[in-house]
DRENFI-709178 format. One line per 10 residues: for each residue x negated, y negated, z of N, C-alpha, C, CB. Coordinates in pm, whole numbers, always signed. Atoms other than C-alpha are relative to their C-alpha. Glycine has a CB too. Layout:
% residues N
X Y Z X Y Z X Y Z X Y Z ~ ... .
***
This chain:
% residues 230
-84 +120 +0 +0 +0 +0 -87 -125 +0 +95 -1 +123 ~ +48 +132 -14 -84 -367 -47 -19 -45 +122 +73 -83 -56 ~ +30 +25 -138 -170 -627 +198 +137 -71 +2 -148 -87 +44 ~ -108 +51 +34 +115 -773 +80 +108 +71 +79 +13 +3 -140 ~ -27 -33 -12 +407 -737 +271 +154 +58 -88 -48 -37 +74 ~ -91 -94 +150 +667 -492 +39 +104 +59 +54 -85 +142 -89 ~ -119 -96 -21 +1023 -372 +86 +105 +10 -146 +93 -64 +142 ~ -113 +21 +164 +1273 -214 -173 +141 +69 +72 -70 +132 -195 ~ -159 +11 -96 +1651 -221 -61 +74 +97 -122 +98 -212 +26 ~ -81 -126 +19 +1796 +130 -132 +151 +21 -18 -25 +67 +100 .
-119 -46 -38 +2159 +278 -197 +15 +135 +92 +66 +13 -119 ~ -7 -100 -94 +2254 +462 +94 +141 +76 -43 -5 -64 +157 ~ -103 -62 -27 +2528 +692 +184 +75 -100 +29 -8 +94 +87 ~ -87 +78 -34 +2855 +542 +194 -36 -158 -66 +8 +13 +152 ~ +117 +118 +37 +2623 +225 +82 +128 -90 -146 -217 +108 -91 ~ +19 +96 +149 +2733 -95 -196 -82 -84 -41 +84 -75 -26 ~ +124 +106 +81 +2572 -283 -422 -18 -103 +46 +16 -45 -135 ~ +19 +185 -53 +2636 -616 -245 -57 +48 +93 +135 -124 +47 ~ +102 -22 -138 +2537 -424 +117 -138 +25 -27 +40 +127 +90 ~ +170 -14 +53 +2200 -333 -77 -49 -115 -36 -30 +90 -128 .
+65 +168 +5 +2145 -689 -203 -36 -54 +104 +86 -107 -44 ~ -2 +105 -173 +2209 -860 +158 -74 +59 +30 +117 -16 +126 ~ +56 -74 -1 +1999 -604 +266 -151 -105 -45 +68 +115 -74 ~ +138 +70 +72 +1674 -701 +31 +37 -163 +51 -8 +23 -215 ~ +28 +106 +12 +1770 -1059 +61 -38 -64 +187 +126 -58 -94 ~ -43 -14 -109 +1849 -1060 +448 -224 -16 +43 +133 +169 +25 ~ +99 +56 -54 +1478 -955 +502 -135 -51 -82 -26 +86 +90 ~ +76 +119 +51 +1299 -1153 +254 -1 -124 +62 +38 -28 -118 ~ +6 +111 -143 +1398 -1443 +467 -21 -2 +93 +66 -47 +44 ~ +13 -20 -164 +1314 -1315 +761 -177 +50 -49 +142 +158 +102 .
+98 -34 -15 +996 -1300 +634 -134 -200 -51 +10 +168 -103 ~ +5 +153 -19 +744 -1661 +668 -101 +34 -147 -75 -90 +182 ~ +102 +51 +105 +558 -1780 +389 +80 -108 -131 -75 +156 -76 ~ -28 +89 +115 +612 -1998 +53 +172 -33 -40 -74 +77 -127 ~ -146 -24 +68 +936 -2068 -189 +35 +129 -47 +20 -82 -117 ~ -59 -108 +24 +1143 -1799 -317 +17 -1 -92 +84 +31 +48 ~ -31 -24 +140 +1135 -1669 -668 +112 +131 +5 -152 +35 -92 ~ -52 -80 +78 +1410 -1470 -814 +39 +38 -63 +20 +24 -4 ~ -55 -46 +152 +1441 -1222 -1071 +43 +70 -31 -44 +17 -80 ~ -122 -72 +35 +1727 -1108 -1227 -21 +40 -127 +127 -75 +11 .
+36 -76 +119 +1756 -936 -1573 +108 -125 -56 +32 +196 -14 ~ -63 +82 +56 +2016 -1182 -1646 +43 -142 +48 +82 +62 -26 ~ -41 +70 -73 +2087 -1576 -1562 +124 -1 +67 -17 -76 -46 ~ -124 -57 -26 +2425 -1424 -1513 +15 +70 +129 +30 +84 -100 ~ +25 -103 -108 +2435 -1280 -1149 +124 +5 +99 -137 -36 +82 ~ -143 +8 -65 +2756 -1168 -972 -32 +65 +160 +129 +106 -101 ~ +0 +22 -131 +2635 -1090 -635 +3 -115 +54 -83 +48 +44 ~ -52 +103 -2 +2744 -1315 -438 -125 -65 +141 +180 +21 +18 ~ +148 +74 -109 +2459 -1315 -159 -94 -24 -71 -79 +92 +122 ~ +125 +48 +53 +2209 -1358 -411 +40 -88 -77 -87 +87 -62 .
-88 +111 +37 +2442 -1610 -539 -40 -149 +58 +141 +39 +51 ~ -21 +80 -61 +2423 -1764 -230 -147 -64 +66 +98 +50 +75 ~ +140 -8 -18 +2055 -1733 -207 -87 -78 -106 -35 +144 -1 ~ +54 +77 +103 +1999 -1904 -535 +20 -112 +8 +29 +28 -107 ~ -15 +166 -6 +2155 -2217 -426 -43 -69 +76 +102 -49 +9 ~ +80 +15 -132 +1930 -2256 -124 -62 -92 -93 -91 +133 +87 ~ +126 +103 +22 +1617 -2560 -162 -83 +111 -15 -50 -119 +126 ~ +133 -26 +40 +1288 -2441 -285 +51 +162 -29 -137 -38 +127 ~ +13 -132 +24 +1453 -2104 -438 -33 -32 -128 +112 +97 +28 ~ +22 -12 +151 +1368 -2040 -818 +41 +118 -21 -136 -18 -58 .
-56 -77 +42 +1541 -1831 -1020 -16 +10 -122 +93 -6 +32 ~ +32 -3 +97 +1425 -1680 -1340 +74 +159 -77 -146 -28 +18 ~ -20 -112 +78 +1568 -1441 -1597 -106 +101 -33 +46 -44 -107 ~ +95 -106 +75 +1368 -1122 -1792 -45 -109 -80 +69 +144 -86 ~ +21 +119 +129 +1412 -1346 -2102 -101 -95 -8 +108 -91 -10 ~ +92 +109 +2 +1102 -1587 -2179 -71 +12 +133 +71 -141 -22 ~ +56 -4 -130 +989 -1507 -1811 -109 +122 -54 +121 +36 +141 ~ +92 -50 -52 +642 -1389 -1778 -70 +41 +131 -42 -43 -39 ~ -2 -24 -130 +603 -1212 -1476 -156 -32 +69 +52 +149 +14 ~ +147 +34 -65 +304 -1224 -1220 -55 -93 +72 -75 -11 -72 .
-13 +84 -23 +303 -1538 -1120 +27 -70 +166 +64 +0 -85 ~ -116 +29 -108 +403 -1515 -767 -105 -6 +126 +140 +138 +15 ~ +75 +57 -108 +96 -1643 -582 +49 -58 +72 -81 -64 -20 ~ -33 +131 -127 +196 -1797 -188 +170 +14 -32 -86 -212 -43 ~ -127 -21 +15 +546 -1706 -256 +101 +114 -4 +7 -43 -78 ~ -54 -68 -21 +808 -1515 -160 +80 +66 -98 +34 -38 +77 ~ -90 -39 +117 +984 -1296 -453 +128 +105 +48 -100 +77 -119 ~ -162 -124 +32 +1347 -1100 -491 -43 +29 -144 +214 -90 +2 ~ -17 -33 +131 +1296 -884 -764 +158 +80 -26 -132 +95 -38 ~ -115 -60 +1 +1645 -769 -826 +21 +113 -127 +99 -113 +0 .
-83 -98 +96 +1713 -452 -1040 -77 -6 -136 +170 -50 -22 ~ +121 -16 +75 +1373 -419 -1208 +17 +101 -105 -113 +35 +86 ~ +57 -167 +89 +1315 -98 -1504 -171 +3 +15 +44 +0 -223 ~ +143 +1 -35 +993 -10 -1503 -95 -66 -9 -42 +63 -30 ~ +118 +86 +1 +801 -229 -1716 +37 -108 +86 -43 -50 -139 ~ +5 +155 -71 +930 -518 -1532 -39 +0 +150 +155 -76 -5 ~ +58 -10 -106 +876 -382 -1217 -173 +9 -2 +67 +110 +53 ~ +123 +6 -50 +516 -374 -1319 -44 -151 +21 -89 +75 -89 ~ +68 +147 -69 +521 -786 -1252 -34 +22 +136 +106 -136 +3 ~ +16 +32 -113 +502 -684 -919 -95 +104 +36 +120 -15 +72 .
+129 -84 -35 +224 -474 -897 -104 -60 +48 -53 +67 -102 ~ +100 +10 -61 +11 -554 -656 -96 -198 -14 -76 +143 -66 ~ +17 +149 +34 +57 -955 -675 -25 -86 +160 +161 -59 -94 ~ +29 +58 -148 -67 -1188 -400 +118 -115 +29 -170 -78 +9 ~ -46 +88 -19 +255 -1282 -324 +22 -18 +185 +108 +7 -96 ~ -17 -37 -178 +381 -1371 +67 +105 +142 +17 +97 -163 +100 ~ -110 -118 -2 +637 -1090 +18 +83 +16 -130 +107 -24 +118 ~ -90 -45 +126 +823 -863 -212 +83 +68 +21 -49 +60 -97 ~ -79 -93 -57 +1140 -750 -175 +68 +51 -198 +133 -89 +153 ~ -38 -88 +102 +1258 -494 -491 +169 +40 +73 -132 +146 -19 .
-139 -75 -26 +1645 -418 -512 +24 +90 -126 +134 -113 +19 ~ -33 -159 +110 +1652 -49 -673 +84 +14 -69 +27 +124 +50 ~ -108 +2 +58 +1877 +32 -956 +23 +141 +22 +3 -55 -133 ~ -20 -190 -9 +1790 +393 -1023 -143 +42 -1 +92 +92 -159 ~ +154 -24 -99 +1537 +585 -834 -136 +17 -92 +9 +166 +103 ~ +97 -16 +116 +1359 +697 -1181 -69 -87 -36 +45 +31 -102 ~ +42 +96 +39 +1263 +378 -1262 -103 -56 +123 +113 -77 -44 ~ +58 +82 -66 +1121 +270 -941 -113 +146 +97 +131 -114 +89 ~ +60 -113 -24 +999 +648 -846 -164 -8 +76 +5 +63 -138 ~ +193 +19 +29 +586 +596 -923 -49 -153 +100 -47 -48 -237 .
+42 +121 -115 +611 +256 -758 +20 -10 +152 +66 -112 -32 ~ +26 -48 -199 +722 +357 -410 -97 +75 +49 +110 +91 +71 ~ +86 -91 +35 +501 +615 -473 -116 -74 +98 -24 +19 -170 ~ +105 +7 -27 +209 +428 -477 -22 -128 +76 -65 +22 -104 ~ +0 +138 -143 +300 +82 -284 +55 +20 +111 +77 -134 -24 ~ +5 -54 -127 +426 +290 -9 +60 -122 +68 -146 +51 +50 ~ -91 +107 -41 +718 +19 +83 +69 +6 +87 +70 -34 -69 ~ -111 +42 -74 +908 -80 +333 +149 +50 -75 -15 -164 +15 ~ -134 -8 +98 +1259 +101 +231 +115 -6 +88 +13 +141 -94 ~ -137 +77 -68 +1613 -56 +340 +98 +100 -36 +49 -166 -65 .
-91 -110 +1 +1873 +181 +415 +103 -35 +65 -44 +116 +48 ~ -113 +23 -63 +2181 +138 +528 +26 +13 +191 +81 +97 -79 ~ +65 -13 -199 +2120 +89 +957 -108 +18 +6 +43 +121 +109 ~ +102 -96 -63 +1825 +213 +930 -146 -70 -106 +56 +209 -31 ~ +96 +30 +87 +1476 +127 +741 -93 +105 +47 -48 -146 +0 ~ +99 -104 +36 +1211 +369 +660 -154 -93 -22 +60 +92 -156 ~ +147 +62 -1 +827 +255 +746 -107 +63 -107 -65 +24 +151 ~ +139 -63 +100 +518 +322 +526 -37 +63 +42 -112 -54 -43 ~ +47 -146 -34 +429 +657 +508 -165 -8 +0 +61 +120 -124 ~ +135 +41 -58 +86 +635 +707 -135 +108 -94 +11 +37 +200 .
+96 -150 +51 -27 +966 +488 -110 -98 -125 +144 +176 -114 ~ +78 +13 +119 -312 +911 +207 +112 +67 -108 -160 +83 +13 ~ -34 -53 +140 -224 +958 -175 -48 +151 +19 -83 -86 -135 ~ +96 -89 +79 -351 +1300 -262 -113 +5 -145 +80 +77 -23 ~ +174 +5 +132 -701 +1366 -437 +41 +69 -85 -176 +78 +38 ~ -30 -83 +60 -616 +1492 -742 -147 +91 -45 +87 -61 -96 ~ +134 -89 +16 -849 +1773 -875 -112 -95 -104 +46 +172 -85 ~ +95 -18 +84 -1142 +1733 -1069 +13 -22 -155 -35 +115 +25 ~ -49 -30 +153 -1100 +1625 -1456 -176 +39 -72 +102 -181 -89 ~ +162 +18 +78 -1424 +1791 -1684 -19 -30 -112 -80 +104 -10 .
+51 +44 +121 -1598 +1686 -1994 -33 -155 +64 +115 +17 -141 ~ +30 +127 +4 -1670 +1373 -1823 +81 -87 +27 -39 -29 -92 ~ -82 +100 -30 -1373 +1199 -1801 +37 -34 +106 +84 +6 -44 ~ -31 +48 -115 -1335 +1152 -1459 -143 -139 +15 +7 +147 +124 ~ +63 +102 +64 -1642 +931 -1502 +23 -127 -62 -36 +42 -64 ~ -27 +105 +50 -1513 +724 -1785 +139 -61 +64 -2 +26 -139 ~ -114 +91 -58 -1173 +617 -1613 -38 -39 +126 +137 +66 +11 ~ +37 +70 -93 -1342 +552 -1322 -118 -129 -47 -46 +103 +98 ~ +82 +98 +60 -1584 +318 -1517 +139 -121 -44 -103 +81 -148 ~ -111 +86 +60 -1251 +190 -1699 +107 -103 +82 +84 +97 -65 .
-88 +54 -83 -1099 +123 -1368 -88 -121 +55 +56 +106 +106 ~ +94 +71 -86 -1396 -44 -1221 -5 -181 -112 -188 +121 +13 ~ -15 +145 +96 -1360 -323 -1554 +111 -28 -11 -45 -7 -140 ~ -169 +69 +37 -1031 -360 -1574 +30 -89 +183 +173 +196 -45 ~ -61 -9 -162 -1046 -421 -1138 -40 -152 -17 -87 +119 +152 ~ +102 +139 -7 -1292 -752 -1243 +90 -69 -79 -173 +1 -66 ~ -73 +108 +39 -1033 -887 -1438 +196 -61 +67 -8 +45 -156 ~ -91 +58 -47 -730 -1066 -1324 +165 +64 -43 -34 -136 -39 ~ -113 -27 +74 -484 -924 -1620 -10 +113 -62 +30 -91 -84 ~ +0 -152 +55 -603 -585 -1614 -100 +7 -121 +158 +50 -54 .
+20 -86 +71 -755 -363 -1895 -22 -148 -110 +117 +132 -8 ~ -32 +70 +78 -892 -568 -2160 -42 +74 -157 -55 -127 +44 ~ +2 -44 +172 -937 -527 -2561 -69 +95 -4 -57 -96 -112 ~ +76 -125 +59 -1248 -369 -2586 -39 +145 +91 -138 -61 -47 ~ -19 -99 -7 -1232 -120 -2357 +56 +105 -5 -12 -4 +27 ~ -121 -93 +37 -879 -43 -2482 -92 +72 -134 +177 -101 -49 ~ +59 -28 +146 -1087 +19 -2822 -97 +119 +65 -94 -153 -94 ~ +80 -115 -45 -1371 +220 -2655 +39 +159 +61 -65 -59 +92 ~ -93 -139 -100 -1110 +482 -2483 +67 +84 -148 +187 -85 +146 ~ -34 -95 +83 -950 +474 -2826 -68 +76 -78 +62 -36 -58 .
+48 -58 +125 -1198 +548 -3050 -104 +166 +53 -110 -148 -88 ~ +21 -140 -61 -1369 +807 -2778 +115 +144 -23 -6 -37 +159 ~ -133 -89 +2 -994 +989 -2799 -19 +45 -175 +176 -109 +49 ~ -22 -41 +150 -1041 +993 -3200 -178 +50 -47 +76 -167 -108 ~ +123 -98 +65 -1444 +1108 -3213 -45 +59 +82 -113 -53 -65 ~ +57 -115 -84 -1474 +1308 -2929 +174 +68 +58 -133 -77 +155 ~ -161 -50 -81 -1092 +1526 -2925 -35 +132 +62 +154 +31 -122 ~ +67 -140 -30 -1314 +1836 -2789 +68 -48 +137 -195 +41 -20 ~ +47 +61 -179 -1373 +1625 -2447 +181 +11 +54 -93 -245 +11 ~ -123 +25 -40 -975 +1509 -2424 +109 +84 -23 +27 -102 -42 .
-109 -86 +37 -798 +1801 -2570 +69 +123 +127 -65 +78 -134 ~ -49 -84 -98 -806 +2030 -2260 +103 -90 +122 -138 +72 +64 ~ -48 +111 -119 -660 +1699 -2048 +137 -27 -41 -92 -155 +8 ~ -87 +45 +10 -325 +1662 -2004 +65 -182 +37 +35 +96 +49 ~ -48 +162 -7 -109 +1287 -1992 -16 +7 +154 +183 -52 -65 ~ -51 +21 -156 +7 +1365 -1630 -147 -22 +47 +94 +148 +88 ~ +153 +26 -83 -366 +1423 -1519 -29 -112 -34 -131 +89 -31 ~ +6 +114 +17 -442 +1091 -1668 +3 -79 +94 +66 -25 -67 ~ -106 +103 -98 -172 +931 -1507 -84 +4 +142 +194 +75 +26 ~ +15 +40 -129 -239 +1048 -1185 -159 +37 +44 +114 +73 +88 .
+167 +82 -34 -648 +1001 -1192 +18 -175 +2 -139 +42 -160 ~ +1 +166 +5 -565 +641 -1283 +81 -82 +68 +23 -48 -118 ~ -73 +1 -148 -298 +624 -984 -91 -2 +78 +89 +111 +44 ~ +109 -64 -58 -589 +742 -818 -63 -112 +42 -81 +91 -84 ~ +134 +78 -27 -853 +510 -892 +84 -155 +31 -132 +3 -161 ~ -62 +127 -29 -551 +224 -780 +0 -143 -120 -78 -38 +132 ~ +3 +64 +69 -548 +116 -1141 +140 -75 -23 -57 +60 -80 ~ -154 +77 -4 -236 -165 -1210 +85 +102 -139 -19 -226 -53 ~ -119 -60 +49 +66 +7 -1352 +5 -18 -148 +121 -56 +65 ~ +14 -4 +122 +54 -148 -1672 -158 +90 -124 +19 -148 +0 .
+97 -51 +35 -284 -26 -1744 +12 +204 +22 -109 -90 +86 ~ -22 -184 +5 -226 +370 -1633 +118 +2 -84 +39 +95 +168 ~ -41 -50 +87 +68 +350 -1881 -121 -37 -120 +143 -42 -11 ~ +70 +24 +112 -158 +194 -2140 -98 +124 -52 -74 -123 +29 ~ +154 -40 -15 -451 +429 -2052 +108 +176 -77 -112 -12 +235 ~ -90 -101 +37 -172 +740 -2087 +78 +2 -134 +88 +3 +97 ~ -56 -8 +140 +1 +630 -2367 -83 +14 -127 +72 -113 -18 ~ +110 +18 +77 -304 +641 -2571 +2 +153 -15 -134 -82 +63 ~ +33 -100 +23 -372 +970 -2494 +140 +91 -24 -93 +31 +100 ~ -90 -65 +45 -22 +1103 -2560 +34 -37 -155 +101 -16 +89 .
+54 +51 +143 -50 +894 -2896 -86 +141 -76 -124 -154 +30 ~ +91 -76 +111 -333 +1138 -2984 +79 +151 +28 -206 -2 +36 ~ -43 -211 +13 -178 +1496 -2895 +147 +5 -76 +39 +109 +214 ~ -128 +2 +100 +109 +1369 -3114 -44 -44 -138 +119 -106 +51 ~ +43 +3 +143 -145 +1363 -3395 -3 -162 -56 +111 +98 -91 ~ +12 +135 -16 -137 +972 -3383 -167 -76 -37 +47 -18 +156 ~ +188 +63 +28 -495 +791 -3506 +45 -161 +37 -91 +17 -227 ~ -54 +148 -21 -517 +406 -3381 -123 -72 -90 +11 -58 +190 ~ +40 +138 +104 -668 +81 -3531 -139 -17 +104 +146 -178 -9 ~ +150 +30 -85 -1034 +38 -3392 -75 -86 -86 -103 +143 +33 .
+137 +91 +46 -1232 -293 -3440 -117 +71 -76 -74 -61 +134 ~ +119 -94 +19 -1522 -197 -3623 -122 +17 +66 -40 -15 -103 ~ +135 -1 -75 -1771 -297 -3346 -16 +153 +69 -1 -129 +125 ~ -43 -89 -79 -1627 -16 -3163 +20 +161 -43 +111 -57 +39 ~ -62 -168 +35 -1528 +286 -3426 -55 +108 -16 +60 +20 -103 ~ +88 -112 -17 -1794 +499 -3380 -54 +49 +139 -107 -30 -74 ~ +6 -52 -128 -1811 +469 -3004 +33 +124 +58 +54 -65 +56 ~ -33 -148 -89 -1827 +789 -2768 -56 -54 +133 -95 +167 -59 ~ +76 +57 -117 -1897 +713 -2412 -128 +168 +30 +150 -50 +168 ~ +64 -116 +21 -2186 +950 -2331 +42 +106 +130 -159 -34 -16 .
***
């Protein structure tokens, strides 16, 4: 989990959608720091506590639409009713707090997972599970190596994973398919869970390699198209 403090407001038993809103919104305020961003999928929002939450001083309220997420330095966010990619704006952002209101568990699954949240339940809240991730095994030919190299450059930048080492992963995947052919997506995934890489980047890093076992070739700069990491 972050240092950040993180809750995502659950449907319980017996449970509604407005008692799950109030809920998330209830202790976002009860929590101190900055203004309040929130984001909805639509400027359109018929709850009526987050209604009533939008008309507060110093809240902000932003749609999916034209909204670039991330942004949420010193400030308190409602993410309301995220899908996945959008829930990756909130990956691991220095905001004062994040409260997530769940739609459906699939979508938000991998991210409780691995931000280990504060979860709002109907009476009741559920604390961060104090356990470690599990180590996953061993990947060979090397690649446990290069995604830990991949993680270690993508960690120095601010916006994740950048060009050319997306190029260096691809063009390794297209002149060395000996090394990557015994490796499945999931192992990927969850080495690059692992090494606490941002969400958008372990799909990136995965989708690449499910790209190639679907017979897929990509577009490689030419500085890059003969690269193999050794």
């Amino acid at each position: 989990m972050s240092d950040v403090p993180v809750a995502v407001s659950r449907l319980g038993q017996g449970d509604s959608r407005e008692a799950q809103n109030a809920r998330a919104v209830s202790w976002l305020l009860s929590r101190p720091g900055g203004s309040v961003v929130v984001v909805t999928p639509r400027r359109a929002v018929e709850s009526e506590s987050i209604k009533r939450l939008i008309a507060q001083p110093q809240v902000y309220h932003y749609a999916w639409r034209g909204f670039s997420g991330g942004h949420f330095d010193g400030q308190r966010v409602l993410y309301a009713w995220p899908d996945r990619k959008h829930l990756n704006d909130v990956w691991r952002v220095n905001a004062d707090a994040i409260a997530v209101i769940e739609w459906g568990e699939e979508e938000t699954a991998e991210w409780v997972e691995d931000m280990n949240p504060i979860q709002l339940l109907p009476g009741r809240r559920i604390e961060p599970n104090p356990q470690q991730q599990p180590v996953s095994a061993p990947l060979p030919n090397g690649i446990d190596a290069i995604l830990e190299h991949i993680a270690a450059m993508a960690a120095g930048y601010s916006s994740g994973l950048k060009w050319n080492e997306e190029d260096k992963l691809k063009a390794d995947m297209m002149n060395r398919p000996d090394r990557w052919a015994p490796i499945t997506v999931d192992q990927v995934r969850s080495k690059c869970r692992e090494l606490g890489m941002r969400a958008n980047d372990v799909d990136t890093i995965a989708g690449f390699l499910q790209r190639r076992k679907e017979g897929r070739r990509f577009n490689v700069r030419s500085s890059y198209r003969t690269f193999e990491f050794n």
